[in-house]
C-alpha positions in Angstrom: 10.6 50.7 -18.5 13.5 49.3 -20.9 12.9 45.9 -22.6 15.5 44.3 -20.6 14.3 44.6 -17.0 10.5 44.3 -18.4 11.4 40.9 -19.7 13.4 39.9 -16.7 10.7 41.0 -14.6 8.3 39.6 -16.3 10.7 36.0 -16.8 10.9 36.2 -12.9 6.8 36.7 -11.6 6.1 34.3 -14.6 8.4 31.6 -13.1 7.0 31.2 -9.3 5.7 28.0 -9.3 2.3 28.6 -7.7 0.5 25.3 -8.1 3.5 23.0 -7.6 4.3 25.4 -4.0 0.0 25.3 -3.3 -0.1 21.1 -3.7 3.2 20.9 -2.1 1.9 22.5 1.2 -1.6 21.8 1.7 -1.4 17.8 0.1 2.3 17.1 0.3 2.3 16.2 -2.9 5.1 16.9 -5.8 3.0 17.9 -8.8 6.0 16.9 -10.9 5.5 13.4 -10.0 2.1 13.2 -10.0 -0.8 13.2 -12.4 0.7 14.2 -15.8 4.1 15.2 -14.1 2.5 18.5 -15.5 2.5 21.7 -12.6 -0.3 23.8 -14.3 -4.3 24.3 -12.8 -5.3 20.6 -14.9 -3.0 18.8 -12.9 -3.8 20.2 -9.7 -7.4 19.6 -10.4 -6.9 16.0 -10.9 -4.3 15.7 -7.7 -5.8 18.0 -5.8 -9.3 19.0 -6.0 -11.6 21.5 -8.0 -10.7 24.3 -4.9 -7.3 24.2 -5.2 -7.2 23.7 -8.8 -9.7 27.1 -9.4 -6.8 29.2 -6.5 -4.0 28.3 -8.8 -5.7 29.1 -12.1 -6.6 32.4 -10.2 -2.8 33.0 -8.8 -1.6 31.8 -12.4 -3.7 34.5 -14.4 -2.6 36.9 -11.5 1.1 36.5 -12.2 0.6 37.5 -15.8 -1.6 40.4 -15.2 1.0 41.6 -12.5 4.3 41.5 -15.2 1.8 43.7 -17.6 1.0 46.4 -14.9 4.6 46.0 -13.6 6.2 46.7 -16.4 3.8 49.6 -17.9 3.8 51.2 -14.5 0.1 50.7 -14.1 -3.1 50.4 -16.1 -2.1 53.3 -18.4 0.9 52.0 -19.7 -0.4 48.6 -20.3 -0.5 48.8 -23.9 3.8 49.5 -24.2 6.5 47.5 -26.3 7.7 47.1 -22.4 4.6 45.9 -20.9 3.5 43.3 -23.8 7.7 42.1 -23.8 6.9 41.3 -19.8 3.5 39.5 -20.8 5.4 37.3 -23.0 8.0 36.7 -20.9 6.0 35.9 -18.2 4.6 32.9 -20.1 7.9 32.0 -20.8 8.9 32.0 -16.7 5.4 29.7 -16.3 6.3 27.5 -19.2 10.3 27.4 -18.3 10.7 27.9 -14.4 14.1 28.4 -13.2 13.1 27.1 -9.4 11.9 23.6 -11.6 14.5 23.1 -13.8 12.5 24.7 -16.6 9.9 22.3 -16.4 6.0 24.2 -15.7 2.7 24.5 -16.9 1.5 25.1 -20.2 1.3 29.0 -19.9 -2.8 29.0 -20.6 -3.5 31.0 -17.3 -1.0 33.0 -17.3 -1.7 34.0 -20.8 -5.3 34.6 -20.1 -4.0 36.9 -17.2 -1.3 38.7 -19.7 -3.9 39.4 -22.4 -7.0 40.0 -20.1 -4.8 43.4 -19.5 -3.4 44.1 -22.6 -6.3 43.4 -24.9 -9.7 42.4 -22.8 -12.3 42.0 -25.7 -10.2 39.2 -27.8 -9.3 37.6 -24.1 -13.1 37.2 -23.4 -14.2 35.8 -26.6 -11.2 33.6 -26.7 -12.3 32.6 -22.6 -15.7 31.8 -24.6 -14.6 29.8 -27.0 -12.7 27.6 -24.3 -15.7 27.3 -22.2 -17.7 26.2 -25.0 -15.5 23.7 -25.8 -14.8 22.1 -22.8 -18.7 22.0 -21.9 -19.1 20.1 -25.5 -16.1 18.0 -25.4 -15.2 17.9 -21.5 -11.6 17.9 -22.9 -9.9 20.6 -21.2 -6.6 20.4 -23.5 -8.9 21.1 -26.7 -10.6 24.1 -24.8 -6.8 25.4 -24.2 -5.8 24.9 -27.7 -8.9 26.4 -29.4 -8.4 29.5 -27.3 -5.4 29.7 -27.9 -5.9 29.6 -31.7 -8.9 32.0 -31.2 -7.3 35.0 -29.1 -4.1 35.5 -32.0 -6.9 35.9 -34.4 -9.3 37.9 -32.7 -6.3 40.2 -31.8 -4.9 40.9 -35.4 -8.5 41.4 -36.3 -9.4 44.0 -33.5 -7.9 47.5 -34.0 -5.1 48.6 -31.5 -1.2 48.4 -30.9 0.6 45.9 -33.3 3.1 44.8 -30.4 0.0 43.1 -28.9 -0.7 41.1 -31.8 2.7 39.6 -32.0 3.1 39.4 -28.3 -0.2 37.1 -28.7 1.0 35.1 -31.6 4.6 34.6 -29.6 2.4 33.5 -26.5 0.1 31.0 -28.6 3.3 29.7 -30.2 4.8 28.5 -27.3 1.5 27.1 -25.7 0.7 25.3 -28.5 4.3 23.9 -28.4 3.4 22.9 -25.5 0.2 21.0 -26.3 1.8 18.9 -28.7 1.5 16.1 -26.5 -2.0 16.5 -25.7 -2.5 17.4 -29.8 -1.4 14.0 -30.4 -3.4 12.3 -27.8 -6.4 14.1 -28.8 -5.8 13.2 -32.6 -5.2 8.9 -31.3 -8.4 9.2 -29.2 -6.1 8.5 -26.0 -6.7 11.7 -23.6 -8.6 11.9 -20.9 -11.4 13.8 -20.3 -13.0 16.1 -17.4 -13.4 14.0 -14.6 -11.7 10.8 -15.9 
């Protein structure tokens, strides 16, 4: 598939707002105005409950796994310019939805479900390293950001196609970005924790 209509595609699957449409029908309640205003899996969670929370975060990874194989025309052409431009771009639609005036989530789902396909071994150990963190920390946003900061690394380390690597440096740019808030919370001693 061309760049173009790989990123578009990707933009488009990345952009459907999963958790703000889930809370919407089963709670009635506008994720954008509740919570942390924020329309990602951590917000649904503290809205809406640990089941809904865990179907989004599902649905969320799903979308970015979905604009890989899209775009490489299946599991075999998951590792193409093409397919790792969708992955991207797909974070981009979660991050900046269209249907939400470009206001979403954070992008860590859909990343994890970008880079489970293109490059599994980095995704797991960077899923690890969030896991670990929460269970020490029971911060969630300092879970997302060390695994974020893990998986770019891991990647340029591990043998394989170099679009990859930048495609997961691009993708832990923006979520970081997107952090910043939470970043500076965490630094003031001012965010909340699991369950709080």
């Amino acid at each position: 598939m061309d760049l173009l209509p790989a990123i578009l595609i990707g933009y488009l699957i990345g952009s459907l707002p999963i958790g703000y449409l889930m809370t919407q029908r089963t709670r009635g309640i506008d994720l954008r105005r509740a919570g942390s205003g924020n329309v990602g899996a951590a917000n649904v969670y503290r809205t809406s409950g640990l089941g809904i929370a865990i179907g989004v975060m599902l649905a969320d990874a799903g979308k970015g796994a979905a604009a890989v194989l899209l775009a490489g025309g299946g599991a075999g052409g998951a590792g193409s310019v093409a397919s790792v431009a969708a992955g991207v771009a797909a974070v981009f639609g979660h991050v900046y939805p269209v249907w939400l005036g470009f206001r979403g989530g954070k992008g860590v789902a859909t990343a994890s479900g970008v880079f489970s396909v293109l490059s599994p071994l980095p995704t797991a150990i960077a899923a690890a390293a969030f896991a670990l963190t929460v269970y020490r920390s029971r911060f969630v946003s300092l879970g997302s950001i060390v695994a974020t900061l893990v998986l770019p690394i891991v990647e340029w380390l591990t043998p394989g196609l170099p679009a990859v690597d930048i495609g997961a440096t691009l993708a832990a740019a923006l979520i970081l970005f997107r952090h910043r808030g939470n970043i500076a919370r965490l630094w003031s001693r001012t965010e909340r924790a699991l369950g709080t």
